[in-house]
C-alpha angles and dihedrals in degrees: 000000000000127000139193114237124175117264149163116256126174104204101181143022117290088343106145105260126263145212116221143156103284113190116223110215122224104271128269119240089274096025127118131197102221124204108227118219099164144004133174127230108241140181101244083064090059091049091048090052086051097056082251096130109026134341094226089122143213086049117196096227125208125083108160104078153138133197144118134305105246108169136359141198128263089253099044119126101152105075135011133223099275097034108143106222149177112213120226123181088229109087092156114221109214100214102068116098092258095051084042093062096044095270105116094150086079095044106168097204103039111182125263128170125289100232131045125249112232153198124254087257100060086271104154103226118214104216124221107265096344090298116072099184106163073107135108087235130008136209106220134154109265087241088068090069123089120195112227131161110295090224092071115100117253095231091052110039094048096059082078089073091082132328099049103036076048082065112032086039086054094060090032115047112003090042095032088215109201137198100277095028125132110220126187126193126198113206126026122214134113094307086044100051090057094042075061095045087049095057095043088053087050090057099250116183102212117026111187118189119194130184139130102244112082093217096056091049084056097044083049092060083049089057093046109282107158091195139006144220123207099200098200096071110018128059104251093218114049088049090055091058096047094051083053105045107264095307117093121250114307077218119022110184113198100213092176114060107226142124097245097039085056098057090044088059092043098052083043096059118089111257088268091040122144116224127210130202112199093148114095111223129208119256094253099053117110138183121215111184129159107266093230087065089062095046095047103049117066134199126074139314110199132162118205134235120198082336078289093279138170107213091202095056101029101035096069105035092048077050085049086045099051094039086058090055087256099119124033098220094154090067092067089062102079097163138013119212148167130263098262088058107070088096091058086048088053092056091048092062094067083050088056083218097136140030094208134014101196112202105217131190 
């Protein structure tokens, strides 16, 4: 039977966000109603509220979530009513060609679920990143629930849906950060932080954090940053390559998603350098390099999806992690809200006042 829970839909482009009455159909067959317990306020939210991602308004926003597992469908295995969860919009489907070759970090059909969430009209709602969980309750594929310690606090523990595993995926696993290795990371909010923490947790050597706000240069030492780089008033480059020796970064990760950031990161790295983007540009940006600069550096040039994670695998051990005192999660949470408040966090962003907004219940 279905039921109306309270929830945050953008209708329009730009329009400030509301809460009204969403309607949670009965579950498919492997479909699962998810209690949300909390969810963080990301940046991928707001694009999606400024018709930066896709136009199939009103959108359900909220994607980085935890909660409890409430109902499932006939044909779910996966979880059980009472698992605690965090969601992650990679349910990886195992039939597409990437999944196929052993590559099921770029899956091509991730799972969603089967029915649509509406309003109270009949409205079909197109849920952030296949989640939409600034909602009482949430419909997502069962493949969309990770299983994690139920100890872990849901503020904390959802923000590895998606800001945080972006980051510490990014040095991880895109960047395949090693004991020894000099990392630099170039903007520092709540994705680059972790980048940091990843790196940290990987045993770099030399961590360098850069960034043009003075307060995120001090939370990134709090996250492991060895040195750091105002850019406002320094050249990027040339102080990468004094904090390593004269080289350039063995990993440079490029947290902010522009064309001059990048080739910051690209001219900072050592001449076999791997560089990450983490940063999600807009549609109209464009790069224009001499060609001989590609060819004679050598290296890797990678961009990162979802820091290249598997939840089922990440998700718990970073819980496990963070449980053991390993990885600081409950730094990135700077305030905890209500659910009439993610306008007001929105806002905050531009400010640049918080790393995470963590909507509670």
């Amino acid at each position: 039977m279905s039921e109306t829970v309270r929830g945050v839909v953008a209708r329009s482009k730009g329009a400030p966000v509301e809460i009204v009455e969403v309607v949670i159909p009965d579950p498919g067959p492997h479909d699962v109603v998810v209690r949300v317990q909390a969810c963080g306020v990301c940046h991928t939210d707001l694009h999606y509220r400024e018709g930066g991602i896709t136009d199939d308004f009103p959108f359900l926003l909220g994607h980085e979530a935890a909660g409890v597992v409430e109902t499932v469908g006939a044909a779910v295995t996966h979880v059980a009513e009472g698992d605690y969860v965090i969601l992650n919009w990679r349910a990886v489907c195992g039939e597409c060609r990437a999944c196929k070759r052993g590559r099921p970090r770029y899956c091509f059909d991730s799972r969603n679920a089967s029915k649509k969430m509406t309003l109270a009209d009949g409205t079909e709602l197109t849920p952030a990143l296949g989640i939409g969980a600034f909602a009482d309750k949430t419909l997502v594929h069962e493949g969309q629930c990770t299983k994690v310690d139920p100890a872990a606090d849901p503020a904390v523990a959802g923000l590895l849906g998606c800001g945080v595993m972006a980051g510490i995926g990014a040095a991880l696993h895109t960047g395949n950060v090693s004991i020894g290795d000099t990392v630099a990371v170039i903007g520092c909010g709540g994705v680059g932080d972790a980048a940091i923490a990843g790196a940290r947790l990987a045993g770099a050597r030399t961590i360098i954090a850069v960034d043009r706000d003075a307060r995120k240069l001090r939370w990134a030492t709090d996250f492991g940053a060895t040195h750091t780089i105002d850019a406002t008033s320094e050249d990027v480059v040339e102080k990468i390559q004094e904090y390593t020796d004269g080289w350039g970064a063995d990993v440079v990760i490029e947290a902010v998603g522009r064309p001059e950031t990048w080739k910051q990161a690209f001219y900072g790295r050592d001449l076999a350098g791997t560089l990450v983007l983490v940063g999600v540009p807009t549609p109209e940006m464009t790069i224009e390099m001499p060609l001989l600069d590609l060819f004679s550096r050598g290296g890797a040039l990678k961009s990162s999806w979802y820091g290249d994670c598997l939840p089922e695998r990440d998700f718990p051990t970073l819980i496990d992690l963070h449980r053991q005192g390993r990885l600081p999660l409950d730094r990135f949470v700077t305030e905890r809200i209500g659910l009439d408040q993610v306008e007001r966090a929105f806002a905050e962003m531009h400010t640049g006042d918080v790393l995470r907004s963590v909507v509670v219940w």
